[in-house]
N, C-alpha and C positions, 0 to 999 in steps of 0.2 A: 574303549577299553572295557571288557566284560569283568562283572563283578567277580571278585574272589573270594571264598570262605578261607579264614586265615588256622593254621595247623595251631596255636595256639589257643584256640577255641575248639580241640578237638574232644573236651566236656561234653558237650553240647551234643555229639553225637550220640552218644548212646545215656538213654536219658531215661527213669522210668515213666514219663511225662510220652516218650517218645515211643516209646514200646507198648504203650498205652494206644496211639494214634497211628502207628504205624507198628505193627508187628511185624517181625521181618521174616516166620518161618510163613505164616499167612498170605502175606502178600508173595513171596517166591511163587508159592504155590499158584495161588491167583496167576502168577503172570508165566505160569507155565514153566516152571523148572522142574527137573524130572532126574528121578533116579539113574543111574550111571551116567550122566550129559559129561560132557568136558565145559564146564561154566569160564566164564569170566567178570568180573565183579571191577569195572574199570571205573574207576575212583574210588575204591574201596574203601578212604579213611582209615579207619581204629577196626572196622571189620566187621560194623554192624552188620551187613549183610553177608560176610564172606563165611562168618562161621557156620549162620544158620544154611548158606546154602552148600556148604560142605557133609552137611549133619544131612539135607536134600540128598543129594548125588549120590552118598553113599563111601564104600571102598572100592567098589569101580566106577566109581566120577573123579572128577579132578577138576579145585577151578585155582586158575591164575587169577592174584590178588594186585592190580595193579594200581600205582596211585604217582604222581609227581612229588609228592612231599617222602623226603626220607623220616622224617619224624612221626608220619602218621605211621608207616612201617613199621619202623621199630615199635611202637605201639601193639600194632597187627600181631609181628612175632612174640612179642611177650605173651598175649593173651593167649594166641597159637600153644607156645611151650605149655604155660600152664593148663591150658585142656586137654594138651595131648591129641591135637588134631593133625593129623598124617599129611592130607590129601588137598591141602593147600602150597601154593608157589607166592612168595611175597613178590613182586619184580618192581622196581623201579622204571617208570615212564616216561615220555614225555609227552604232551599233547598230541601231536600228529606222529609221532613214532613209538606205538604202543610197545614193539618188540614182539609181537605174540604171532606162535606159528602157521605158514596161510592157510587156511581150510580144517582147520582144526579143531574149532570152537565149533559147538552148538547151540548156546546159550548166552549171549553176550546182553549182562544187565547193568544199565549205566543211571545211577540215581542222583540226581539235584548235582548234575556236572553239565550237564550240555550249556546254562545260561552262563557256566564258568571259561568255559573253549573260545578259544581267540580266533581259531583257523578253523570252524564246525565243519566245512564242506572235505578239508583233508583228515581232521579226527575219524568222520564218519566214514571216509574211504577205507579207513585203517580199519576199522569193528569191520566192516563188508570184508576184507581180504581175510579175516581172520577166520570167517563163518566158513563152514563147509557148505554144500547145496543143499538148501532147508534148512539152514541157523535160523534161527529169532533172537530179533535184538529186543529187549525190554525198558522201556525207558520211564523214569519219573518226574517227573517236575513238576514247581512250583504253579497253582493258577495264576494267573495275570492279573491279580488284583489286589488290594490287602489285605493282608494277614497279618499273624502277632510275630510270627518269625519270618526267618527267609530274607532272600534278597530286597531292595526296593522296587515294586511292582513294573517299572520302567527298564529292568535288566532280566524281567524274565521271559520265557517262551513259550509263547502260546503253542496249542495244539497242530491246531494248521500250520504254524510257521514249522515247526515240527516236523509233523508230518511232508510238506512240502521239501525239507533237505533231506530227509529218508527217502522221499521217491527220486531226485535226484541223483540219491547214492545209488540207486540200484534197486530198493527196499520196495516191497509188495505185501500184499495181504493185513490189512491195516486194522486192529483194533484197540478201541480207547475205554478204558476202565474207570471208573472212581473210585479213585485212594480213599481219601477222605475231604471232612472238608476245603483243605489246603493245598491239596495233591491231586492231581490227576498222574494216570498211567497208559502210553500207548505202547502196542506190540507190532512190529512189524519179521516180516521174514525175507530171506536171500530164494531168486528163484534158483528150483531145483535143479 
């Protein structure tokens, strides 16, 4: 059974501690999000990263803000109304039934979810269908070792392991970043 972050610890998400370690207009950037993209932010949470990559994109981007919890959502939305941001889609999900339209996305960024996913080899099919030819998925996760936060070292996923169900999915052109201490980040792309 894969670890779960539970929506009642969704504090924890946006934290100045965390914004501190992981900036999230910065790291988009890093991992290649780009003005007018149609994004997708699949596990989105509370939206740490869905705002700043709306603020990204622009008025001709648009990203779907997907997540399985309706609580983290409504979260999403409120913060949404009060900023007054247009160019987000809240959608509720399931793991291997994202919803999201095929070919459509060009930027699908999935953070500290993949060691959450029960079914990884159908979630990933789902991000692949959703990419147009030349999407990039951008992925985050936890390193395989201890840390102060995060999963217990034993549910999470290494690079390679990673990397190896991306290329199964379809996934090519492979590059691995460092987050920060705690985090690493791999890029991969849908062929053209």
């Amino acid at each position: 059974m894969a670890y779960k972050f539970h929506p009642h610890q969704k504090h924890k998400l946006d934290s100045e501690e965390r914004r501190r370690s992981l900036p999230p207009l910065e790291t988009l950037r890093r991992l290649g999000l780009r003005e007018g993209e149609v994004a997708a932010d699949v596990g989105c949470g509370v939206g740490y990263f869905t705002i700043p990559a709306a603020q990204i994109v622009g008025d001709k981007g648009w990203v779907y803000a997907l997540d399985t919890s309706e609580e983290m959502l409504e979260e999403l939305r409120g913060r949404l109304r009060q900023l007054g941001v247009r160019n987000v889609e809240p959608r509720r999900s399931e793991e291997t039934n994202l919803g999201l339209p095929a070919g459509q996305v060009g930027f699908a960024f999935v953070s500290n979810v993949l060691h959450e996913v029960e079914g990884l080899p159908a979630f990933l099919a789902e991000v692949f269908q959703a990419l147009g030819p030349g999407g990039r998925i951008a992925v985050i996760e936890w390193k395989k070792m201890p840390t102060a936060g995060g999963p217990p070292p034993e549910h999470r996923l290494g690079p390679e392991e990673i990397q190896g169900q991306l290329e199964r999915a379809g996934f090519g052109g492979f590059a691995r970043l460092e987050i920060n201490s705690d985090l690493y980040g791999l890029t991969a792309r849908k062929p053209a």
